[in-house]
N, C-alpha and C positions, 0 to 999 in steps of 0.2 A: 457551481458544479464543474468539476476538473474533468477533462475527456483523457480517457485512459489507452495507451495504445499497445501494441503486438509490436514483437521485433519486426516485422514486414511492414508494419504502419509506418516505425520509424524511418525504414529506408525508402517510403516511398517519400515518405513529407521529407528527409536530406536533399535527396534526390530533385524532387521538384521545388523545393526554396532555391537552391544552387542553380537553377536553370531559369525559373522566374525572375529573381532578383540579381542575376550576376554575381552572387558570391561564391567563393569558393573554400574545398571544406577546409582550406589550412584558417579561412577567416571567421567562420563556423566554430570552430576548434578555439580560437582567442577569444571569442565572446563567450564560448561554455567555462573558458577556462579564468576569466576577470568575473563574471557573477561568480562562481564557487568563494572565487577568494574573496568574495565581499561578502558573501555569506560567512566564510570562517573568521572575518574579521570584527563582521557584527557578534558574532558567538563569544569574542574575545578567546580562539585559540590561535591566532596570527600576533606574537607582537614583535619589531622591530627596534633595534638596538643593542639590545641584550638576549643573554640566551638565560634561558631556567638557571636560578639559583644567581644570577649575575655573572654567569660564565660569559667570556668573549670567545671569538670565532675558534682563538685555539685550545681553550679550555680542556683539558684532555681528563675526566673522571677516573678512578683507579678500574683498573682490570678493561680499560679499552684505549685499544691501540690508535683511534684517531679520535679527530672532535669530537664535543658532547652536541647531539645530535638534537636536535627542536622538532625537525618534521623532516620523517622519514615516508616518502613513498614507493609501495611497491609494485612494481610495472610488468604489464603484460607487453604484447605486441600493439594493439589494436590503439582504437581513436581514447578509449579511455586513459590511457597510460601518455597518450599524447596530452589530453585535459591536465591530466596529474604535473606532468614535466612542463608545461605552459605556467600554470599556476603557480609551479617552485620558480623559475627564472623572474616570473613577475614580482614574487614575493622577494625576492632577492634584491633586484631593483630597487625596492621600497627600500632596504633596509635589513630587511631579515638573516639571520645567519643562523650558521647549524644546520643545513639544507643536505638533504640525504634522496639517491633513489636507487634502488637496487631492483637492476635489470636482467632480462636475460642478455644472452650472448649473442642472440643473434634478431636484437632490431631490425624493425623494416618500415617502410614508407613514410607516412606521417611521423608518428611514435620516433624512430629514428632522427629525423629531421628535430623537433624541440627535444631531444636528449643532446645532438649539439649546441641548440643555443640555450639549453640551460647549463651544460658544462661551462661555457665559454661566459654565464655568470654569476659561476661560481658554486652552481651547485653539483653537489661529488657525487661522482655516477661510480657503484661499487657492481660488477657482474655476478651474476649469482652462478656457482654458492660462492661465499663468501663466508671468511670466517670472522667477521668479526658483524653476518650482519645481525644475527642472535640477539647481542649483547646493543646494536643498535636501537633496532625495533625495544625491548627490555625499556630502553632508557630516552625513547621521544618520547616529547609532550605530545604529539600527534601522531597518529600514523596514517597515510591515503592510504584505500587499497584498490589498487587500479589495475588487477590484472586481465581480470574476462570484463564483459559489457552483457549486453543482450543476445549477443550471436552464440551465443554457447549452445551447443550442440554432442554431447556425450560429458565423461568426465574427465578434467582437468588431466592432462598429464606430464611430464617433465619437459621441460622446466619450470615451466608455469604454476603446478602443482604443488614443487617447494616454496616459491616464494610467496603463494597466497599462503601457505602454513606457519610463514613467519607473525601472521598475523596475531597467533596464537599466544605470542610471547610478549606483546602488547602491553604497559601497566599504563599507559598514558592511551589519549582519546583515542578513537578507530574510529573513521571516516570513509564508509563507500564513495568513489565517483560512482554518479549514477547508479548501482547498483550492485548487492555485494558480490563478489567473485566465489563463482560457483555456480549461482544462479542458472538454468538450465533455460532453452529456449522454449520448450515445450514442459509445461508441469501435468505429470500425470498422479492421480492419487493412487496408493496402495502401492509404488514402487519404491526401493529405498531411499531416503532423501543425501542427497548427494553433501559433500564435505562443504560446506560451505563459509566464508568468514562473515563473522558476529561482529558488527558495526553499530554502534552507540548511534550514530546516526549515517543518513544517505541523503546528496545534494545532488539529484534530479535535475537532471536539464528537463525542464517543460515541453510537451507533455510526460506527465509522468507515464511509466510503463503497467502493464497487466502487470508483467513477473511480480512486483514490488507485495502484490496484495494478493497470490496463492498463499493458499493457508499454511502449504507446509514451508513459505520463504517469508515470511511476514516477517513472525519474529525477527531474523536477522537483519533487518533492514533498521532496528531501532527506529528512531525520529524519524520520518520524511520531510524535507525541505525541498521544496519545487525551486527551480533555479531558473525563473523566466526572462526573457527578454532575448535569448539564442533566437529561436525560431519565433515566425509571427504568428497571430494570434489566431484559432479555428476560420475566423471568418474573411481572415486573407492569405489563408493556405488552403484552396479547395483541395487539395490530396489527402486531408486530415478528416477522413472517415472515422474516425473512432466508433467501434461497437460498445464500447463502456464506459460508463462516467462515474467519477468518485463522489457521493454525496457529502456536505463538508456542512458543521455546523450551520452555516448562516443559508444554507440552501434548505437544511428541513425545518426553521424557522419560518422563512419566506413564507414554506406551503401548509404555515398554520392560520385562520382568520383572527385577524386582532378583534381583544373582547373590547365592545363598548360600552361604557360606560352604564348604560339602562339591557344590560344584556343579562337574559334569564337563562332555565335550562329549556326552555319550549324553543330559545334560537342558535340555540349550540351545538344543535343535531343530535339524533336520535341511534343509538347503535345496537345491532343485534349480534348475540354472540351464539354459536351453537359448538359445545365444547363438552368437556368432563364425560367420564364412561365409569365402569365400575374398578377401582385401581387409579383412578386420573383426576378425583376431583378437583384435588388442587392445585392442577394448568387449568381448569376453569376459573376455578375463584380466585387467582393470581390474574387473568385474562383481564373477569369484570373490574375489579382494583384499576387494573391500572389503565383500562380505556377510559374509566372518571378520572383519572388522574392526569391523562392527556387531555385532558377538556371537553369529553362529550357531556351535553348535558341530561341526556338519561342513557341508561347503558339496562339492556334487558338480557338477561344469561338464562337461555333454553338448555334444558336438560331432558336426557330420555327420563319418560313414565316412572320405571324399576327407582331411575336415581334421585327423582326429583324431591320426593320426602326426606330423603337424607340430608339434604339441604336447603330445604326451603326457608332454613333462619340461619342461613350460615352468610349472613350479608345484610347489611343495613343501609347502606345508601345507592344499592342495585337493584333490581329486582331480578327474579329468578319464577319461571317458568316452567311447567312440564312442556316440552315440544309437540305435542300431538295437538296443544290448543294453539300454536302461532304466537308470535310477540305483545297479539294484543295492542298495537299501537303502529304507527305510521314512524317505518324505519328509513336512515337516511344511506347507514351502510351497516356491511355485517363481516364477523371477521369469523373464522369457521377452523378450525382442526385442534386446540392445547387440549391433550389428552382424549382425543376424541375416539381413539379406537381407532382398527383398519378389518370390524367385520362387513359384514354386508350392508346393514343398516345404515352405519358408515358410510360407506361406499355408495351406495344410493342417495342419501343426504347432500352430498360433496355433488355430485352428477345435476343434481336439480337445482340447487345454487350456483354453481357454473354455467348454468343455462340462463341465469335468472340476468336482471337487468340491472341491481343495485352495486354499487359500488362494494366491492368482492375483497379482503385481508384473506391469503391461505396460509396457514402455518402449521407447524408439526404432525400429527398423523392427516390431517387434508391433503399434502404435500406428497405424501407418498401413497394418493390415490386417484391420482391427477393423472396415469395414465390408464385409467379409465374413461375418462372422458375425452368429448370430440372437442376439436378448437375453438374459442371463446369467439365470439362475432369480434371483429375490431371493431375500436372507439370504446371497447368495456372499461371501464375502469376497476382493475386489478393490482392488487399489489402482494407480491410472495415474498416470502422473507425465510427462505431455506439458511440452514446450519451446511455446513461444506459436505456433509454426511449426503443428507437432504439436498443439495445442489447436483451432488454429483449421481444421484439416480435419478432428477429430473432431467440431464445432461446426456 
């Protein structure tokens, strides 16, 4: 389970690493910027020696006026454009040739500082705009796009805003630092989603961020690769309060019971399901399916009175019950809302199971009847599985 943080989380955990441990953020900044390139190297889009197609450093391709470019980054002001310009100078070092970054004009602090020492090895720093960076970006194997970070707070604007655009013209890889440019600090739903650049993948300094995983910034983040070993790990950075954590394969594995070997369905647990309405039957019987198919070993589907003849053969290794008579059987948990309606009946249903003491699933119209009810005692075991729709009216 990955802890997920807020632009404020991040600055506080910077902040208090740098004061705990003595470091400082230019040294920060060179270990964010050696795990990326060891990331890109394991990818196989770093190679050294030669450039694409066997071109050497001064290979010139027809219709551009300088070198043929390998990896082009595009830079804002801030810490990520510093990662980006750390990363080329290192990469340079190794070997690498064809090294590009097109900046603005007016660098500052950090970001400034490794723009001279990667000029100074080798890698060509072009000011935007520029004309030939078009026909650059066109023709990298790679492109960073390192303009904004986390701090982003309204929409991009010049000159920052042209050359995150350049990204656009990209036929070779697109790589976020950390996060693609654009990304806003605050995601609110129903407002227009801001310009953002479309990255094949994003190499994450650990901990990874919220922004990464709002629904309307997902998509552009392509791959996510956490980039860890920057900052130390939750339990030796007390500043790292995370309110969210990413669940990851091998975490919803863990919180399954391994079957054993003499194991039946009477020790598999027992599930209740209270689902389907007239219009919904089949987020019901899609429900029962597939709670047997995660391995409970009896799975009971209550249905209202009116619906329950409509399907009482609509399922063979479930059972299905009218609701007025109960499960009939010693339930272990119950999962309550696919297709269930939001009338009254409904709504009363949802309120007495919320009350109740068994281990609780709410999902789709349960969910949006949730603020009907009072607060769940703590220590309940609850689990809600809202669509972003559904998030954002429990929210």
């Amino acid at each position: 389970m990955r802890p997920l943080i807020t632009p404020e989380e991040a600055a506080a955990l910077d902040t208090d690493v740098q004061a705990r441990y003595g470091l400082s953020a230019d040294q920060l900044m060179e270990q964010a910027a050696a795990g990326m390139l060891r990331a890109l190297e394991d990818m196989g889009l770093v190679a050294y020696g030669t450039l694409p197609g066997g071109c050497s450093r001064q290979g010139k391709p027809d219709g551009l006026a300088i070198g043929h470019p390998a990896i082009v980054a595009l830079c804002g002001k801030g810490n990520n454009a510093g990662d980006a310009l750390a990363l080329l100078r290192m990469a340079a070092f190794r070997g690498a040739a064809g090294l590009y970054a097109i900046v603005p004009p007016d660098l500052e602090g950090a970001a400034s500082l490794r723009a001279l020492e990667a000029k100074a090895a080798g890698v060509i720093l072009l000011e935007h705009p520029h004309g030939d960076a078009k026909a650059l970006v066109h023709g990298a194997s790679l492109v960073l796009d390192a303009v904004t970070g986390t701090g982003l707070n309204g929409s991009l604007r010049e000159p920052l805003y042209g050359i995150a655009a350049l990204a656009a013209h990209a036929k070779g890889r697109v790589v976020a630092i950390d996060l693609p440019s654009g990304m806003q600090k605050r995601y609110e739903r129903g407002k227009p989603e801001p310009e953002l650049v479309e990255a094949e993948r994003s190499l994450c300094v650990a901990p990874l961020k919220t922004s990464l995983y709002y629904p309307g910034y997902r998509p552009s983040a392509g791959a996510i690769s956490a980039v860890d070993g920057v900052f130390p790990r939750p339990s030796a950075a007390p500043s790292m309060s995370a309110q969210a954590c990413l669940l990851e394969a091998a975490d919803l594995g863990a919180l399954l019971p391994r079957l054993g070997p003499d194991c039946h369905k009477g020790s598999r647990g027992a599930v209740g399901i209270h689902a389907g309405s007239v219009g919904g039957l089949g987020a019901a019987l899609i429900a029962a399916r597939s709670s047997s198919a995660a391995g409970a070993g009896s799975v009971t589907l209550m249905l209202s009175d009116e619906l329950y003849p409509l399907a009482a053969t609509a399922l063979s290794a479930q059972m299905i019950r009218p609701r007025s008579l109960g499960p009939g059987r010693r339930l272990d948990a119950l999962l309550a809302g696919p297709g269930l309606g939001r009338d009254e009946q409904a709504g009363a249903l949802v309120e007495e199971l919320w009350r109740g003491e068994l281990a609780l699933v709410l999902d789709a119209d349960a969910l949006r009847l949730l603020n009907r009810a009072e607060p769940r005692p703590l220590g309940a075991q609850l689990v809600l599985t809202p669509h972003p729709g559904e998030f954002a009216a429990l929210a």
